[in-house]
Backbone as a printed PyTorch tensor [residue, N CA C, xyz], in Angstrom:
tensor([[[  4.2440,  10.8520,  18.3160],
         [  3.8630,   9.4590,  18.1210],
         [  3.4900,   9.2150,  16.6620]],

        [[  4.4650,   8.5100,  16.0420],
         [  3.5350,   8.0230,  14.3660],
         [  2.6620,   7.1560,  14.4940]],

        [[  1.6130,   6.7900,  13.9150],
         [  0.4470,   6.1560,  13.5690],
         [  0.2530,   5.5810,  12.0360]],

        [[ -0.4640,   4.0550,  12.4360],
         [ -0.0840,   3.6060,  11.0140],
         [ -1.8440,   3.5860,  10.2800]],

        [[ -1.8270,   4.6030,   9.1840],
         [ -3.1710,   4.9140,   9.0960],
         [ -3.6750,   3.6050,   7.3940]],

        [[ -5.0570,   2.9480,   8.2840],
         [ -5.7480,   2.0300,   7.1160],
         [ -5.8580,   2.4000,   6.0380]],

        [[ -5.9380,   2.0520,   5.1710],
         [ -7.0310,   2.9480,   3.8160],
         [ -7.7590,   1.4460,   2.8680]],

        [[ -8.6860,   1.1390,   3.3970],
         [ -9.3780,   0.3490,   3.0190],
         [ -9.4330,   0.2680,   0.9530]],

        [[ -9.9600,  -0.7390,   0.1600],
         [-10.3070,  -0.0780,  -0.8950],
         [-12.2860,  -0.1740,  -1.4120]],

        [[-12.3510,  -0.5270,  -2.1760],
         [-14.1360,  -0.9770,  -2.2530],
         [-14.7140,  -1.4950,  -1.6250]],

        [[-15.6480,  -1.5140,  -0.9820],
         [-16.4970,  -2.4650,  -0.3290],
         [-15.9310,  -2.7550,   1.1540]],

        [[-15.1470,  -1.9280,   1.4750],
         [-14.2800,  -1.9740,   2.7120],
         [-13.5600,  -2.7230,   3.3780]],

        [[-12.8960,  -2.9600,   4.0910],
         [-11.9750,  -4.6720,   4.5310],
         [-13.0310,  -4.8780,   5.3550]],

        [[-13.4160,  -6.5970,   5.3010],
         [-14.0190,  -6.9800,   6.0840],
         [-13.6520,  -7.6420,   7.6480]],

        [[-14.1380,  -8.4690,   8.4440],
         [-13.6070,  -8.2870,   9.7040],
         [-12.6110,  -9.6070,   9.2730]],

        [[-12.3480, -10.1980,   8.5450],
         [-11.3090, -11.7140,   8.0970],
         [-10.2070, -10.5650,   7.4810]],

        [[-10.6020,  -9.4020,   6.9420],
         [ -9.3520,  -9.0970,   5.6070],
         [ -8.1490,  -8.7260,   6.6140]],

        [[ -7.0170,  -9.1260,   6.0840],
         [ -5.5830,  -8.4700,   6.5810],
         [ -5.8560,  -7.3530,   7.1010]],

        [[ -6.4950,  -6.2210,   6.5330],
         [ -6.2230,  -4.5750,   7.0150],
         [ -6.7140,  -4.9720,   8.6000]],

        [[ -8.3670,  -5.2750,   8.8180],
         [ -8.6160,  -5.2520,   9.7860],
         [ -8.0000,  -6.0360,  10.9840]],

        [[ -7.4100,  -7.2690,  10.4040],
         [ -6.7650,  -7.6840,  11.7060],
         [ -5.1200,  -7.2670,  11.8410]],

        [[ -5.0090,  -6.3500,  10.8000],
         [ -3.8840,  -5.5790,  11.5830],
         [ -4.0000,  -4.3170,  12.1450]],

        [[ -5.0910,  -3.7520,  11.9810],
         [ -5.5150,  -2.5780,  12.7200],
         [ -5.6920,  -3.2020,  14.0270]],

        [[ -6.5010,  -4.2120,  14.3380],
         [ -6.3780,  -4.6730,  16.0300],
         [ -5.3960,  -5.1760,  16.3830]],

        [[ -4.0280,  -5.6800,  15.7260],
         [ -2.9510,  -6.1660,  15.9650],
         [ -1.3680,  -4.9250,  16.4990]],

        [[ -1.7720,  -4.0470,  15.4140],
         [ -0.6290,  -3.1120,  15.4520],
         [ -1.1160,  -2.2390,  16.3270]],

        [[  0.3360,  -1.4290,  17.6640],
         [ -0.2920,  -0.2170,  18.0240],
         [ -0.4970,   1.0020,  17.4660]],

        [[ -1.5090,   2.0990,  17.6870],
         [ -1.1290,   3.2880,  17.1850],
         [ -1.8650,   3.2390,  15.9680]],

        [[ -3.0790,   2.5220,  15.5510],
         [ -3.3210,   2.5800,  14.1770],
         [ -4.8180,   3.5060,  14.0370]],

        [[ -5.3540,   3.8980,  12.5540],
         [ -6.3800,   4.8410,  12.1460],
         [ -7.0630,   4.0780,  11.0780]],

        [[ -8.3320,   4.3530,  10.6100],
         [ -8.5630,   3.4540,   9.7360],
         [ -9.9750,   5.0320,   9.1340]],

        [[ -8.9750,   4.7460,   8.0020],
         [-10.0450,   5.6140,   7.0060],
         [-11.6040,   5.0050,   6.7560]],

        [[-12.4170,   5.7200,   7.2710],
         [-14.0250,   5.1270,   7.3730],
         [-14.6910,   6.3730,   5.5650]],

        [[-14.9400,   5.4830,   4.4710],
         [-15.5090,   6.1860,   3.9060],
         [-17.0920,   6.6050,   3.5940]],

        [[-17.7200,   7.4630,   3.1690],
         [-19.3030,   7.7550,   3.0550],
         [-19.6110,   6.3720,   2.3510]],

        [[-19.2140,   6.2580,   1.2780],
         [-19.6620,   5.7570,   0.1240],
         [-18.7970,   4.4550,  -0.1880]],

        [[-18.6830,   3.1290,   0.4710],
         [-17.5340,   2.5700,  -0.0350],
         [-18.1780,   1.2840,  -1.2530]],

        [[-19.0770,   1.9510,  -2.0380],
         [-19.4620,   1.0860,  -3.2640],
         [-19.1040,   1.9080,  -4.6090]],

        [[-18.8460,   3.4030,  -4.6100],
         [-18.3620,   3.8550,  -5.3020],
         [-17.0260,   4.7180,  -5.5770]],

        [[-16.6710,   4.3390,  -6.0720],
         [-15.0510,   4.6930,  -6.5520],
         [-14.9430,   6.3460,  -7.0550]],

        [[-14.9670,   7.1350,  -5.9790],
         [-14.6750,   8.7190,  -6.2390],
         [-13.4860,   8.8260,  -5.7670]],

        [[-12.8850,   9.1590,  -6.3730],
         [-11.1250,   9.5540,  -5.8680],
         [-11.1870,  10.5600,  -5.1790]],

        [[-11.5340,  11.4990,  -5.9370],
         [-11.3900,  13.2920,  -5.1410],
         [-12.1790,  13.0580,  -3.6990]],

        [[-13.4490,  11.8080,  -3.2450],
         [-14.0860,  12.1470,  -2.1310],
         [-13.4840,  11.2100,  -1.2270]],

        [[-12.6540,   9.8930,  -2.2490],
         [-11.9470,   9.1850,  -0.9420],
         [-10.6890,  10.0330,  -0.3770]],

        [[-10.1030,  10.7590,  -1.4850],
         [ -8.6980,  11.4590,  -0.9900],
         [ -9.3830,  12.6470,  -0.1360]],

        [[-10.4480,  13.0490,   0.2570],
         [-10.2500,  14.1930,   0.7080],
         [-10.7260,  13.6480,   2.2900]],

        [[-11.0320,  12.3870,   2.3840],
         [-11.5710,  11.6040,   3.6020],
         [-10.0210,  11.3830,   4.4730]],

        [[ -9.2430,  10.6090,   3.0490],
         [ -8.1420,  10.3750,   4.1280],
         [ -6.7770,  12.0020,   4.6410]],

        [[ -7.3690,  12.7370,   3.6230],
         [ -6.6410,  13.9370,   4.3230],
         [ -7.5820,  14.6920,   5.8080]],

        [[ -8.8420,  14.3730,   5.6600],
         [ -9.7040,  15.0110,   7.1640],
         [ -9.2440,  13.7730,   8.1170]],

        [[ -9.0750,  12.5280,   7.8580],
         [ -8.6050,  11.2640,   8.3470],
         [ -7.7040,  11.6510,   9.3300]],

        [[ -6.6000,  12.0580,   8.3480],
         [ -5.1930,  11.8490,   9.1380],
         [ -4.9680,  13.3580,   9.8800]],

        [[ -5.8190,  14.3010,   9.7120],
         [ -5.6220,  15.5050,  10.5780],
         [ -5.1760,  15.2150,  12.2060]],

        [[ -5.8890,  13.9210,  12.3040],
         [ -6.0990,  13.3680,  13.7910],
         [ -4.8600,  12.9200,  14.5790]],

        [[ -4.0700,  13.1100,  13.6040],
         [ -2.3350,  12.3900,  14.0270],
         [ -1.4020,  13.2390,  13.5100]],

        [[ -0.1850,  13.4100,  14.0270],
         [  1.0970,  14.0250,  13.5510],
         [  1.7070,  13.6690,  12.6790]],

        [[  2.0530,  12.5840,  12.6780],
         [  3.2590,  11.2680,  11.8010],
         [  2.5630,  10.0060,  11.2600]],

        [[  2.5510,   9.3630,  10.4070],
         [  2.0400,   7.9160,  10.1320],
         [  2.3830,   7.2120,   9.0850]],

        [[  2.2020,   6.2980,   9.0180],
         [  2.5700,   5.0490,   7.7380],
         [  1.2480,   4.9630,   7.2170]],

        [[  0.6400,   4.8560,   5.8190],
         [  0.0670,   4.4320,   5.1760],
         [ -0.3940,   2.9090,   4.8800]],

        [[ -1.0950,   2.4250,   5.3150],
         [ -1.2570,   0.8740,   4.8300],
         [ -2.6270,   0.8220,   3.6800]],

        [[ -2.4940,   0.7630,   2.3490],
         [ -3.1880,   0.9860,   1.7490],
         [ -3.7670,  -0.2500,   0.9850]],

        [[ -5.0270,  -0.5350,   0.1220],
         [ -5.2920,  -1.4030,  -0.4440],
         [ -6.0790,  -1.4870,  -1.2260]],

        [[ -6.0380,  -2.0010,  -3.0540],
         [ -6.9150,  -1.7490,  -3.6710],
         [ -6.9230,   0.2080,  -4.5080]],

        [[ -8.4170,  -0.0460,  -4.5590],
         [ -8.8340,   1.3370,  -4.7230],
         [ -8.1960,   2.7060,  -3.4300]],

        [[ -8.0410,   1.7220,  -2.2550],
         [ -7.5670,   2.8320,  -1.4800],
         [ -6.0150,   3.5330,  -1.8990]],

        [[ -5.1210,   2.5000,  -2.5560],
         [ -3.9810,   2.3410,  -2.9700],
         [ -3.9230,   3.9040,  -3.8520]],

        [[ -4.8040,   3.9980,  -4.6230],
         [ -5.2700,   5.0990,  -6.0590],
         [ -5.6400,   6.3970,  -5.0580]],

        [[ -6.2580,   6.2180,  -3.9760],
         [ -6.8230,   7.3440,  -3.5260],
         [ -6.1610,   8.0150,  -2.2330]],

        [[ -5.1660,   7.3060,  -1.9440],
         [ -3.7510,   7.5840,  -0.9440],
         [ -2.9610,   8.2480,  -1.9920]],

        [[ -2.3990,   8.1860,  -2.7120],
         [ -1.4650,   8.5020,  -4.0490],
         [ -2.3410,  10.1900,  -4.3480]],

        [[ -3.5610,   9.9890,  -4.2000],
         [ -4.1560,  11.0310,  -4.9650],
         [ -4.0680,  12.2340,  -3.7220]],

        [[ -4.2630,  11.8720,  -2.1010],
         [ -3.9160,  12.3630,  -1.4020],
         [ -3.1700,  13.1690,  -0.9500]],

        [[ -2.0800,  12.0370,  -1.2550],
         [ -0.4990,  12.6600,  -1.1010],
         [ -0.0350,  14.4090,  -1.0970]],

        [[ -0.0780,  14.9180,  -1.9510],
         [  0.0560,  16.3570,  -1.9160],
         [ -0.3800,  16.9630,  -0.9270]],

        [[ -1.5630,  16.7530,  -0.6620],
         [ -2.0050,  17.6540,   0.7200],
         [ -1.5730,  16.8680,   2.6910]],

        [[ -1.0080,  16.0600,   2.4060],
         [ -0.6240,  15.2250,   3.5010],
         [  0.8860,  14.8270,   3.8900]],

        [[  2.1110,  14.9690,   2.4680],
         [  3.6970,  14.3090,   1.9440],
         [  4.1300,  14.9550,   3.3570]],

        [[  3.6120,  16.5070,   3.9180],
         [  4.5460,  16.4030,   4.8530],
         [  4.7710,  15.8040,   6.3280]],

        [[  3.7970,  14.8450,   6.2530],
         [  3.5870,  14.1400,   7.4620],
         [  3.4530,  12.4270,   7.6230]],

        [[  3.7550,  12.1590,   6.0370],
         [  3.7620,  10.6930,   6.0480],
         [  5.1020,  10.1350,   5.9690]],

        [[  5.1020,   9.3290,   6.7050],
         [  6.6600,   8.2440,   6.7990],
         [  6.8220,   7.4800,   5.9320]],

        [[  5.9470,   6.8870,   5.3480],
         [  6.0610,   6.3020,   3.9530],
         [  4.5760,   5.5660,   3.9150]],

        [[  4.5900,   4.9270,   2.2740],
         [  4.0380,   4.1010,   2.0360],
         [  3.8900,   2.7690,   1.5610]],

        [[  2.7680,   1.8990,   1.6910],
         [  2.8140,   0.7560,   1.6720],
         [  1.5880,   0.3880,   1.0770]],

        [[  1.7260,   0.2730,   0.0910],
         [  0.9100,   0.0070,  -1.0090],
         [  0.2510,  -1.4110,  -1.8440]],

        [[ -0.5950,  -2.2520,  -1.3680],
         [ -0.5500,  -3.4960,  -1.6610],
         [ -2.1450,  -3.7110,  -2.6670]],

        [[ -1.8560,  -4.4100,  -3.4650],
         [ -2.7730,  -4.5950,  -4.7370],
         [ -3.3990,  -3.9590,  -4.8940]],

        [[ -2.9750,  -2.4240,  -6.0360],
         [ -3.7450,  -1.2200,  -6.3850],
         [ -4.2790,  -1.8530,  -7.3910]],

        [[ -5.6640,  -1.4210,  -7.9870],
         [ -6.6240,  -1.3750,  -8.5130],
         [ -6.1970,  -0.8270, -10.2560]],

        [[ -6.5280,  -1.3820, -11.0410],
         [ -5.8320,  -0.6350, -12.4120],
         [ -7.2500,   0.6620, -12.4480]],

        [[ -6.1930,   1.8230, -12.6580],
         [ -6.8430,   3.1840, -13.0040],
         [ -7.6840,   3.7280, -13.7760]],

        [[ -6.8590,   2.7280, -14.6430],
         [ -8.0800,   2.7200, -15.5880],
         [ -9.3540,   2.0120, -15.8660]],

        [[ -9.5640,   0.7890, -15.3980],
         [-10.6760,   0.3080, -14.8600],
         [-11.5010,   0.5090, -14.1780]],

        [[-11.0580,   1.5320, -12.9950],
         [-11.5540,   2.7370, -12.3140],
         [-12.2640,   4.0600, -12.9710]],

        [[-11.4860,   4.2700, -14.0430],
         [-11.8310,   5.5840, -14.6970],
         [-11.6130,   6.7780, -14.1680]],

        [[ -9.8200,   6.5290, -13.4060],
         [ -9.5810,   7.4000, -12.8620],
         [ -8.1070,   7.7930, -13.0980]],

        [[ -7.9210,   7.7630, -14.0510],
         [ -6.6100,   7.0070, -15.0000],
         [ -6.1280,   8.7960, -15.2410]],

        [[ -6.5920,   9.7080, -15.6500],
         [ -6.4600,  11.0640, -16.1910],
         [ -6.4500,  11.7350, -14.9730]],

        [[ -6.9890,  11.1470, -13.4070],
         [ -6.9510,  11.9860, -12.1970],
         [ -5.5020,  11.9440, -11.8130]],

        [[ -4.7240,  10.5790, -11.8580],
         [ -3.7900,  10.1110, -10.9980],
         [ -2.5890,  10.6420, -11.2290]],

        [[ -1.3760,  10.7680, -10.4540],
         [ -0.5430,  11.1130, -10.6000],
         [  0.6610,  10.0900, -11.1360]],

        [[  1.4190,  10.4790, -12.4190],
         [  2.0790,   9.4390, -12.9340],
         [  3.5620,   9.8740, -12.5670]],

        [[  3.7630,  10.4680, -11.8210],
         [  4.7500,  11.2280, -11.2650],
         [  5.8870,  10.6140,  -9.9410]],

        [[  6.8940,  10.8760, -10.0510],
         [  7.7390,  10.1330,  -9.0260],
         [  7.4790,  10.4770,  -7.7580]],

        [[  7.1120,  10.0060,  -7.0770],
         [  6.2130,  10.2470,  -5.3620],
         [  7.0110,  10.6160,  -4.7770]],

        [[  7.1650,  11.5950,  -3.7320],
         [  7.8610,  12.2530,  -2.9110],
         [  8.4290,  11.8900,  -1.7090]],

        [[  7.6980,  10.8080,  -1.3120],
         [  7.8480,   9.8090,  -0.0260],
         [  8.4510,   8.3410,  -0.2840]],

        [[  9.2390,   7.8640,   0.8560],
         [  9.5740,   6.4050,   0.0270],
         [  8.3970,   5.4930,   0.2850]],

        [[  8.7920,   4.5140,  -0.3980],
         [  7.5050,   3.2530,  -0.5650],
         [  7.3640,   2.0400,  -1.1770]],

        [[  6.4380,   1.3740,  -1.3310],
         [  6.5900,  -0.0610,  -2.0670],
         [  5.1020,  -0.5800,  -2.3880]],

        [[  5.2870,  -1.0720,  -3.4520],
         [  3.8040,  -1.7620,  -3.7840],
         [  4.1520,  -3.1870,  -3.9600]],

        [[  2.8930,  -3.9490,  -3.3420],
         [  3.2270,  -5.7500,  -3.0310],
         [  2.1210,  -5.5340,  -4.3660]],

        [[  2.7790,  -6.8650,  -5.2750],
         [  1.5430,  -6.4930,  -6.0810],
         [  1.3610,  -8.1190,  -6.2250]],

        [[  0.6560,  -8.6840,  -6.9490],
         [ -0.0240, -10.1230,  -7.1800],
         [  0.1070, -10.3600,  -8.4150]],

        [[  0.4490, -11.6570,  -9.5630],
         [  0.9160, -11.8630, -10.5100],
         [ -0.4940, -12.6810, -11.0870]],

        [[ -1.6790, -12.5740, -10.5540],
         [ -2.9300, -13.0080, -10.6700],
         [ -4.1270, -12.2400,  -9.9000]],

        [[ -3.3030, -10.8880, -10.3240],
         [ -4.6990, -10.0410,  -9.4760],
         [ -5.5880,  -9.8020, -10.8450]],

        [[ -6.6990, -10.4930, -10.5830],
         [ -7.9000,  -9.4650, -11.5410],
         [ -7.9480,  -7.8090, -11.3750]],

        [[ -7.4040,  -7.3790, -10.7270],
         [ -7.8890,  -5.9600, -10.8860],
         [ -6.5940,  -4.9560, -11.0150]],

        [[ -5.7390,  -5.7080, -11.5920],
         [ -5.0360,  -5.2370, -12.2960],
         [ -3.4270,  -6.2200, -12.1690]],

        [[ -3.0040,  -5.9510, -13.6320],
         [ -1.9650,  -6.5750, -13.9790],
         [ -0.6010,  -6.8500, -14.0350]],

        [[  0.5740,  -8.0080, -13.6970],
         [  1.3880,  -7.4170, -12.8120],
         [  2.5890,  -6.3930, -14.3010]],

        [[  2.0790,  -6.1860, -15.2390],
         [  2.5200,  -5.5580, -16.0730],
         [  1.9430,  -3.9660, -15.6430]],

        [[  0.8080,  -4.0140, -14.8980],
         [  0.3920,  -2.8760, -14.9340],
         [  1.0910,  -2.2470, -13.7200]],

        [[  1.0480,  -3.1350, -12.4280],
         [  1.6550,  -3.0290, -11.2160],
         [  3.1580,  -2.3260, -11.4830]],

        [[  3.9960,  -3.1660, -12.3580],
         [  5.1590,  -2.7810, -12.8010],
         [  5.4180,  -1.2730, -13.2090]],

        [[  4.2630,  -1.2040, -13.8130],
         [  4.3740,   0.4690, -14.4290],
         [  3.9780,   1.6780, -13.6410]],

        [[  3.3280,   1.0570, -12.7420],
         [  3.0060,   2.0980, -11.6670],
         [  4.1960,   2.3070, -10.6250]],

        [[  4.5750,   1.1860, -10.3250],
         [  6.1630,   1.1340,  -9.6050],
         [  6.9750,   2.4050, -10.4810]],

        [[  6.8290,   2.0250, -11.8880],
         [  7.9510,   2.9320, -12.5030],
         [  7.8770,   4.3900, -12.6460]],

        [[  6.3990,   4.8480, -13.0760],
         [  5.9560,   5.9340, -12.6270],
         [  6.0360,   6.7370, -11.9500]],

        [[  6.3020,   5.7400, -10.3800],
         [  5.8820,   6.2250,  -8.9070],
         [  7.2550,   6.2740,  -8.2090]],

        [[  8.4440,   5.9950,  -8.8140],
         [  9.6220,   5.3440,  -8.3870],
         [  9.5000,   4.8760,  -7.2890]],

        [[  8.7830,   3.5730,  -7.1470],
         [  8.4370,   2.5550,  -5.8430],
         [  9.1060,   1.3150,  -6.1880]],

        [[  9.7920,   0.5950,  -4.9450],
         [ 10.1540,  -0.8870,  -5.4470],
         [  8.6650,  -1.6970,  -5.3300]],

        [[  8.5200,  -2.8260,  -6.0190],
         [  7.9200,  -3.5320,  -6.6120],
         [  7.7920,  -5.2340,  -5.7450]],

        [[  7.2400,  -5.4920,  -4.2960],
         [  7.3210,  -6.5280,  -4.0120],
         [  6.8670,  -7.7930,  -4.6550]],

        [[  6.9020,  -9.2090,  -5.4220],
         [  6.6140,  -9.7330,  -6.1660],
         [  5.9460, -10.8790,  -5.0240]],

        [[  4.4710, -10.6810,  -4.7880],
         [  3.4880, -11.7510,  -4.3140],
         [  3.0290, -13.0950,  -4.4410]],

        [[  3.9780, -13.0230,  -5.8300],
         [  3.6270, -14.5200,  -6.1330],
         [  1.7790, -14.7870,  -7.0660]],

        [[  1.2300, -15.5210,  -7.3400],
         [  0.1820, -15.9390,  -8.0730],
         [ -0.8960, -15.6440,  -6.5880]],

        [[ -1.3720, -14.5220,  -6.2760],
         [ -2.0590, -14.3310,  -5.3150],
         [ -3.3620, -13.7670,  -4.7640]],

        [[ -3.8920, -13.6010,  -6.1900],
         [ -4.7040, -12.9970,  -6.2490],
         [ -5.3770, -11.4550,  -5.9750]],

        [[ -6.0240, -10.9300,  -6.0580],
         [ -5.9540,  -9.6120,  -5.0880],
         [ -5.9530,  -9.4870,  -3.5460]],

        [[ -5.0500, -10.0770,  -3.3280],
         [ -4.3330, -10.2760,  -1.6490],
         [ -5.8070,  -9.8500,  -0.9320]],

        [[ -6.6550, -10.6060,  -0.8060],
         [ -7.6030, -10.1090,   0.3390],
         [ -8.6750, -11.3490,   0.9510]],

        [[ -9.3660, -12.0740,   1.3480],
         [ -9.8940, -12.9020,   2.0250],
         [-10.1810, -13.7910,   0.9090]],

        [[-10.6480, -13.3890,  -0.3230],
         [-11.1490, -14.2620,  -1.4690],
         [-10.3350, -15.3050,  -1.7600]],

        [[ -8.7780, -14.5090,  -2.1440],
         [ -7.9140, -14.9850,  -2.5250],
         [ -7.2130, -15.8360,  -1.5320]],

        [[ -7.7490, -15.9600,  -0.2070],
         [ -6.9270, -16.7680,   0.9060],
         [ -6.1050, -16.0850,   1.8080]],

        [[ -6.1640, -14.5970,   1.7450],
         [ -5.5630, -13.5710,   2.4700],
         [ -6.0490, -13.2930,   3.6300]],

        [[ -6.0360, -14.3690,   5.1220],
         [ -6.3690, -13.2670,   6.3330],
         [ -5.6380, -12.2480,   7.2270]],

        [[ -4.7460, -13.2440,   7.5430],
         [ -3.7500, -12.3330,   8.6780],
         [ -2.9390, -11.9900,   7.6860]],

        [[ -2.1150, -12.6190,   6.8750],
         [ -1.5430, -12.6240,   5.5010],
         [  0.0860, -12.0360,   6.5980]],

        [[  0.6530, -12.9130,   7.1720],
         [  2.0660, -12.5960,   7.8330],
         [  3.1020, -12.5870,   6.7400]],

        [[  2.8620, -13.2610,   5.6710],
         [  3.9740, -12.3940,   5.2900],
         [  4.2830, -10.8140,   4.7920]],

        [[  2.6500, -10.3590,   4.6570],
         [  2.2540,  -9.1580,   4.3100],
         [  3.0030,  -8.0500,   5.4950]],

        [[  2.4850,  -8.5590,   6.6860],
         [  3.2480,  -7.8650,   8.3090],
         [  4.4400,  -7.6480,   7.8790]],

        [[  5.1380,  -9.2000,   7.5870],
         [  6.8760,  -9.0110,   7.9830],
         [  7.3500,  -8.6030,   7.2690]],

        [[  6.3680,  -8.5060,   5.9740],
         [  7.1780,  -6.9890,   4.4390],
         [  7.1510,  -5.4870,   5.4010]],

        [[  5.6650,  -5.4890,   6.1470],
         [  5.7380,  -4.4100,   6.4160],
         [  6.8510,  -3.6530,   7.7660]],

        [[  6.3230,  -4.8700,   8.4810],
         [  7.6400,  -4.3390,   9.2930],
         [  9.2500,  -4.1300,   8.8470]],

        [[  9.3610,  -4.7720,   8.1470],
         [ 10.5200,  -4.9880,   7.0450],
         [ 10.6630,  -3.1290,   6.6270]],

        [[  9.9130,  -2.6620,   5.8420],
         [  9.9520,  -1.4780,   5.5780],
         [ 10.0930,  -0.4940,   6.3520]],

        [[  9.4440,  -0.5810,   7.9010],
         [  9.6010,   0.6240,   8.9530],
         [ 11.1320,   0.4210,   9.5450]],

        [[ 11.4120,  -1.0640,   9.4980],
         [ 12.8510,  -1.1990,  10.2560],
         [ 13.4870,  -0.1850,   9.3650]],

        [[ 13.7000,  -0.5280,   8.1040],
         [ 14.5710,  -0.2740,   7.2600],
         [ 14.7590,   1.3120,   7.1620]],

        [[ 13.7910,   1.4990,   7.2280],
         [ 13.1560,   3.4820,   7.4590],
         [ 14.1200,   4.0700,   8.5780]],

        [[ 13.9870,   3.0620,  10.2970],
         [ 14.1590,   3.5490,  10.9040],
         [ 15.6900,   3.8170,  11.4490]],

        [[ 16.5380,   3.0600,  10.4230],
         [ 18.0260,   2.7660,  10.4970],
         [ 18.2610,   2.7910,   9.4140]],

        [[ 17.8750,   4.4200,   8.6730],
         [ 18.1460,   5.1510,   7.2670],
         [ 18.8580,   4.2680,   6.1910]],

        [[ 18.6180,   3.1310,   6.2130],
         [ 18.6510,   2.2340,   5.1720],
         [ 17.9300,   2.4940,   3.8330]],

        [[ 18.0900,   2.4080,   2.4350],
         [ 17.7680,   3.1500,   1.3190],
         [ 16.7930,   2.3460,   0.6050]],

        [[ 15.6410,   2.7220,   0.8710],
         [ 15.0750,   1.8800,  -0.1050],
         [ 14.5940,   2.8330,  -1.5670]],

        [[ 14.9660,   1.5000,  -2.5390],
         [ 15.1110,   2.1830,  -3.9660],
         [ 14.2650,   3.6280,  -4.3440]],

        [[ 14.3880,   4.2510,  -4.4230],
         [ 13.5770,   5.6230,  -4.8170],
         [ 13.9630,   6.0950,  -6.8710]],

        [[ 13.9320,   5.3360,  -7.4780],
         [ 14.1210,   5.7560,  -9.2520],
         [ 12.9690,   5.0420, -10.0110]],

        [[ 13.4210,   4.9070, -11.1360],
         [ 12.3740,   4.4170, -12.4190],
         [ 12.1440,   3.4080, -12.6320]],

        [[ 13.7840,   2.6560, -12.0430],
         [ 13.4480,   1.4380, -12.3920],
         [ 13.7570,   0.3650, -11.2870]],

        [[ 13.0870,   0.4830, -10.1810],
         [ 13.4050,  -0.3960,  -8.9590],
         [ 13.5830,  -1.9510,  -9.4590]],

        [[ 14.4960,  -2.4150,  -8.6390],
         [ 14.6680,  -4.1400,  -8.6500],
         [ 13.6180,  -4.8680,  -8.3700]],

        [[ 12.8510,  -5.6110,  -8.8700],
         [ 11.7690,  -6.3330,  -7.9770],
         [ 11.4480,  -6.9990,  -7.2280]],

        [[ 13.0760,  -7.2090,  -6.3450],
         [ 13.0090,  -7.8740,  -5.7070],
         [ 14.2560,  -6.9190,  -4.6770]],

        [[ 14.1140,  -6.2520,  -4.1820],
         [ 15.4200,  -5.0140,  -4.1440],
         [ 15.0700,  -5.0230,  -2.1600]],

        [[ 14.2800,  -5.6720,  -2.1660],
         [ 14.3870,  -5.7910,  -0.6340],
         [ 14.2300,  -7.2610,   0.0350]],

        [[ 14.4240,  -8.2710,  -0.9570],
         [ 14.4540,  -9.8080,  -0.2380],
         [ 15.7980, -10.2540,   0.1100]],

        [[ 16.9230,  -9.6030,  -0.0620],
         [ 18.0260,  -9.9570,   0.2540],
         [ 17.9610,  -9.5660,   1.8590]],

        [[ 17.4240,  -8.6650,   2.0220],
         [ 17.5890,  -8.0140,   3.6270],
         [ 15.9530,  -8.7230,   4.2790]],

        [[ 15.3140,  -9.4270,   3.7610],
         [ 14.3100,  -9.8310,   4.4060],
         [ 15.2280, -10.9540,   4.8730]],

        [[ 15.4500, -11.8830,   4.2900],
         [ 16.4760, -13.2180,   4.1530],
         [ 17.0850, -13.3400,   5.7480]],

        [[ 18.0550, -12.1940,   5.7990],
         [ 18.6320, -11.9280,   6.6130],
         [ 17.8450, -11.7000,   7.9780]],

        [[ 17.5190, -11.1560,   7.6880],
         [ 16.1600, -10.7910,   9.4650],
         [ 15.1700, -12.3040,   9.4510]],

        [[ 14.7230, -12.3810,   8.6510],
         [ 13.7930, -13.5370,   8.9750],
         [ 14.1970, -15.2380,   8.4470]],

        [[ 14.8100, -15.0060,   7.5460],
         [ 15.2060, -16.4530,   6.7290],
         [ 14.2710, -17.0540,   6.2850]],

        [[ 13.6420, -16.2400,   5.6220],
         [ 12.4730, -16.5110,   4.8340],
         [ 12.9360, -16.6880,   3.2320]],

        [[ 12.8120, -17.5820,   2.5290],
         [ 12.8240, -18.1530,   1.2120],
         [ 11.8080, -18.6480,   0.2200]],

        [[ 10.4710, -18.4910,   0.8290],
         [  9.5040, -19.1060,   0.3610],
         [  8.2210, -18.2670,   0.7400]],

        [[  8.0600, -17.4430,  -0.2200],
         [  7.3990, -15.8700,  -0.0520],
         [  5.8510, -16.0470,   0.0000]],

        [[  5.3980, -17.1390,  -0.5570],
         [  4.2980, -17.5290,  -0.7070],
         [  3.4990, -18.8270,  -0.5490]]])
């Protein structure tokens, strides 16, 4: 059975934020509970969501924020059991001061980061470079702030139908971009098609 595991970022999702009402929405889901969620330790959030996910065989990542940085940092001790990831408004690293921990390296798993073209907590120049880094395609959110209740983000469906978008695509070995320089838009042609959606935001 795969399982689609939370990873909250600072201050935790609250009971309005997207994560949480898709953890009660989706079956099969986990939700990384951290000690400390006012401070930003990488090494103690990544080692939460690797005791986390011991609890399951298979899973999807739904990450957010700071959790985004500390899933990534994970990764190594977990790549052989994740189906991919899904990565939505990571946190700039360096604002974190965690910029020298992270891995700038092409990720081993496929994946995608939704990023926001008005996130304060990081920039979609910065978003871009982490895509390139990470060889991840790059979903473009539109002026959205850091996608989370502040910004007007609850259920946030179009956030779902990216995501489901990604497991379909997974599950009928369809290719999603894996290089340096993903399209940024390299999966709305096939959203189009399934949903007839044109108006992303």
């Amino acid at each position: 059975m795969t399982h689609v595991l939370i990873v909250p970022g600072l201050h935790n999702s609250g009971e309005n934020h997207w994560q949480t009402l898709w953890e009660k929405e989706l079956p099969n889901t986990l939700r990384v509970v951290q000690d400390d969620w006012e401070t930003p330790d990488i090494e103690q959030w990544a080692n939460r969501i690797i005791q986390t996910s011991r609890q399951v065989d298979r899973f999807w990542i739904v990450a957010h924020s700071f959790g985004v940085l500390s899933a990534v940092h994970a990764l190594p001790d977990i790549v052989d059991r994740v189906n991919g990831l899904f990565l939505v408004a990571p946190a700039s690293p360096v604002k974190l001061g965690v910029d020298r921990l992270l891995s700038r390296k092409i990720l081993p798993v496929p994946g995608v980061i939704v990023a926001s073209r008005s996130d304060p907590w990081l920039s979609w120049e910065g978003a871009n470079q982490l895509s390139n880094d990470w060889g991840l395609s790059i979903l473009d959110a539109g002026y959205a702030g850091h996608i989370n209740v502040e910004s007007g983000h609850g259920h946030w469906q179009y956030g779902l139908d990216w995501f489901d978008l990604f497991r379909d695509l997974k599950s009928i070995n369809e290719t999603i971009p894996l290089h340096p320089h993903p399209h940024p838009h390299s999966l709305r042609s096939k959203q189009d098609q399934l949903f007839g959606v044109t108006d992303y935001f």
